[in-house]
C-alpha positions in Angstrom: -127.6 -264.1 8.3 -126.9 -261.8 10.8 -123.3 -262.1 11.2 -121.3 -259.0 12.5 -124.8 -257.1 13.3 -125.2 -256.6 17.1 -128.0 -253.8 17.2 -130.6 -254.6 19.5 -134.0 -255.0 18.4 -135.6 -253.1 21.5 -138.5 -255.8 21.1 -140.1 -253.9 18.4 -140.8 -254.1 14.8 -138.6 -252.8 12.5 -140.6 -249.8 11.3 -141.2 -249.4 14.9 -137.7 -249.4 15.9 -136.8 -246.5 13.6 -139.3 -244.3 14.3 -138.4 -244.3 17.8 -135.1 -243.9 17.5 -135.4 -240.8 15.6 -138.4 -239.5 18.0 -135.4 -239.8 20.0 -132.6 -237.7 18.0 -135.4 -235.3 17.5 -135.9 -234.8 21.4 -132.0 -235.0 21.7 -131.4 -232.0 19.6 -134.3 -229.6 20.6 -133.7 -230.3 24.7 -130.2 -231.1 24.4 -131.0 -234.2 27.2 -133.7 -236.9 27.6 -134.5 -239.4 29.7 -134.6 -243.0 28.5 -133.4 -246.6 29.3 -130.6 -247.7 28.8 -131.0 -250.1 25.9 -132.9 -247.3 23.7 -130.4 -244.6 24.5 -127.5 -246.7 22.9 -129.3 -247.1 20.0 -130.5 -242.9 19.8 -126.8 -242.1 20.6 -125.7 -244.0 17.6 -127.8 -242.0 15.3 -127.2 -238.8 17.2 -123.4 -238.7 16.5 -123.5 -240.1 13.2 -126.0 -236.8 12.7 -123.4 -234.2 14.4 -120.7 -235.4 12.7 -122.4 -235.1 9.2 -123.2 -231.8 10.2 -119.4 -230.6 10.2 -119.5 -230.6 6.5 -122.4 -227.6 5.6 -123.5 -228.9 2.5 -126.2 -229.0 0.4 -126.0 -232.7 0.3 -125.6 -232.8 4.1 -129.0 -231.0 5.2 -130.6 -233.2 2.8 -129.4 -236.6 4.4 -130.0 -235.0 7.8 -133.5 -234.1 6.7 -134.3 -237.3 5.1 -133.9 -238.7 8.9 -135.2 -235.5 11.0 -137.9 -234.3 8.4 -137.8 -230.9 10.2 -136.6 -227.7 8.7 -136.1 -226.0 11.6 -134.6 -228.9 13.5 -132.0 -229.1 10.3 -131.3 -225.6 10.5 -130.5 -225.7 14.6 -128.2 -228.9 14.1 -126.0 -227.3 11.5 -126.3 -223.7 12.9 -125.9 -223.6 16.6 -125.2 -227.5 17.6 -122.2 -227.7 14.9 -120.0 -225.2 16.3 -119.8 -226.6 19.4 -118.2 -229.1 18.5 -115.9 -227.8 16.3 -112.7 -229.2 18.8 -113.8 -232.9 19.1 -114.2 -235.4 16.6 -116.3 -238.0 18.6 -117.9 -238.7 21.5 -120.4 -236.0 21.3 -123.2 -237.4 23.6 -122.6 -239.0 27.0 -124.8 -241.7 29.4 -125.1 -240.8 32.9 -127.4 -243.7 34.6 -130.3 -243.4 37.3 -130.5 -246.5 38.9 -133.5 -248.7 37.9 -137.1 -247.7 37.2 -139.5 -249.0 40.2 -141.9 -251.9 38.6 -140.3 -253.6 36.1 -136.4 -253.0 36.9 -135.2 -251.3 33.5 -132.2 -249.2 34.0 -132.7 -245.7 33.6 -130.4 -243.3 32.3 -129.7 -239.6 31.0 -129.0 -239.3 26.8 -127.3 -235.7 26.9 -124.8 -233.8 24.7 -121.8 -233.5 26.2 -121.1 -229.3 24.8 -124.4 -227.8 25.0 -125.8 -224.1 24.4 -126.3 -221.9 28.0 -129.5 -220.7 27.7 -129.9 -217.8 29.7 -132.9 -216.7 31.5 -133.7 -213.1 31.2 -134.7 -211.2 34.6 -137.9 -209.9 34.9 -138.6 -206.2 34.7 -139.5 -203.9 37.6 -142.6 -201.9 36.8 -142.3 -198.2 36.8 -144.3 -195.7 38.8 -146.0 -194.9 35.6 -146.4 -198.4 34.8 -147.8 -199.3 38.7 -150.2 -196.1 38.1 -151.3 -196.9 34.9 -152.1 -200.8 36.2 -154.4 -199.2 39.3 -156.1 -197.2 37.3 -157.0 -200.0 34.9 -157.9 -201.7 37.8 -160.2 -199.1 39.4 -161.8 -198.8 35.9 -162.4 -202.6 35.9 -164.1 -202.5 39.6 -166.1 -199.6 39.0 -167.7 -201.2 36.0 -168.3 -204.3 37.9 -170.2 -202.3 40.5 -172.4 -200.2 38.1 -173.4 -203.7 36.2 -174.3 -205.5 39.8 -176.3 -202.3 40.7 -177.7 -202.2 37.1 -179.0 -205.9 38.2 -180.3 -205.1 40.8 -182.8 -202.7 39.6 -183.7 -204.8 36.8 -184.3 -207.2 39.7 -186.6 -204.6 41.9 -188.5 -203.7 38.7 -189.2 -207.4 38.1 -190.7 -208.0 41.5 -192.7 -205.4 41.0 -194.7 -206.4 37.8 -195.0 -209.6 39.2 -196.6 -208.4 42.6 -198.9 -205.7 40.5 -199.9 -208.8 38.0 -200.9 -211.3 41.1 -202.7 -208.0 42.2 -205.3 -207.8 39.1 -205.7 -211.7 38.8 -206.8 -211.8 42.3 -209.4 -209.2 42.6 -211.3 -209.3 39.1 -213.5 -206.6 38.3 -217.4 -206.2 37.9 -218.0 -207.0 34.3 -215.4 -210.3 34.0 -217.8 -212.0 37.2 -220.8 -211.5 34.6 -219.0 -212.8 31.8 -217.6 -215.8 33.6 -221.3 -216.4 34.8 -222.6 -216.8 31.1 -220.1 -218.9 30.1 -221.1 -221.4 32.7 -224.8 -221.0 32.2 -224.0 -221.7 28.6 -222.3 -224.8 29.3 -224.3 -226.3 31.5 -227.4 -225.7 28.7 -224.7 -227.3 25.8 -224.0 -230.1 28.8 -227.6 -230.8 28.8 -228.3 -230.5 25.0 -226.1 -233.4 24.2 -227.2 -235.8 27.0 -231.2 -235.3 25.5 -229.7 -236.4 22.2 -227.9 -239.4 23.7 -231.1 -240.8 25.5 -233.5 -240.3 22.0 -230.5 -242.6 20.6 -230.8 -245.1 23.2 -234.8 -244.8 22.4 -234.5 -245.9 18.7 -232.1 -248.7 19.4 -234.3 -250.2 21.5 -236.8 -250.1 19.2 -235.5 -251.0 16.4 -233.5 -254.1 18.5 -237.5 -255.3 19.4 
């Protein structure tokens, strides 16, 4: 019976269900916010405090249950390292709900999941090159397009020097010389006598047949 038990099922199975929730956490704690319904970010932000507020006590004991539902080291290691101490001054409500209206299509409310202290992160700015550094990148660059030029006029030559065996080869095959008329004239002659052979043998066979038929 399932008296006293008001968790929402989510429409899933139970092995389902779990995994998504701690997809979830996981999410939760390495973005610090995610974006979710409603429904499903009740039932991450259950998990989620229940996870911070274990990792108060930095035990042994402690990493272990939080690994046995986060199954990453290094997830373990930022909860109880950097997401711990911020909340060092409260002793609950360590993630907030801020809804979005509802999702065009099927009408689910949408909402932000986020912790409510979170680390600043701040973005480094970028560094201006030096005059060495600006020289250095145009002479690399100079390098690069005077490479490229000797390899397009290297292709070109090999392209000249192409055209020009091809055009000296159609030369010789057009004009042949004195001696290769000859030889093509006996090798005709020879055919035609080898043409000739074999249709004096095909009419003696006809002769027999007929004979022996009468």
């Amino acid at each position: 019976m399932r008296h006293g038990k008001r968790r929402s099922k989510l429409s899933m199975m139970t092995a389902h269900r779990n995994a998504t929730v701690k997809n979830m956490v996981r999410s939760l704690f390495k973005y610090q916010k995610i974006n979710t319904i409603h429904a499903r970010a009740k039932e991450a932000r259950r998990l989620a405090e229940k996870l911070v507020t274990l990792s108060k006590t930095n035990s042994v004991f402690a990493r272990r249950r939080a690994y046995s539902v986060l199954g990453d080291r290094d997830l373990v290691a930022k909860l109880f390292n950097e997401i711990a101490p911020l909340f060092k001054n409260r002793s609950s409500g360590f993630t907030r709900i801020i809804p979005l209206g509802f999702r065009r299509g099927d009408g689910a409310s949408l909402c932000i999941l986020e912790l409510t202290e979170k680390k600043i992160v701040e973005k480094l700015p970028k560094k201006k090159k030096t005059k060495d550094e600006e020289a250095k990148a145009q002479g690399k660059e100079e390098k690069k397009e005077a490479a490229k030029e000797v390899k397009h006029a290297k292709e070109e030559h090999e392209k000249e020097v192409k055209t020009e065996e091809s055009k000296i080869k159609g030369i010789q095959k057009s004009k042949p010389t004195f001696d290769e008329e000859k030889r093509s004239e006996k090798a005709r002659s020879e055919d035609k006598k080898a043409a000739g052979n074999r249709n004096f043998m095909k009419n003696l066979r006809g002769l027999f047949r007929k004979r022996g038929d009468r």
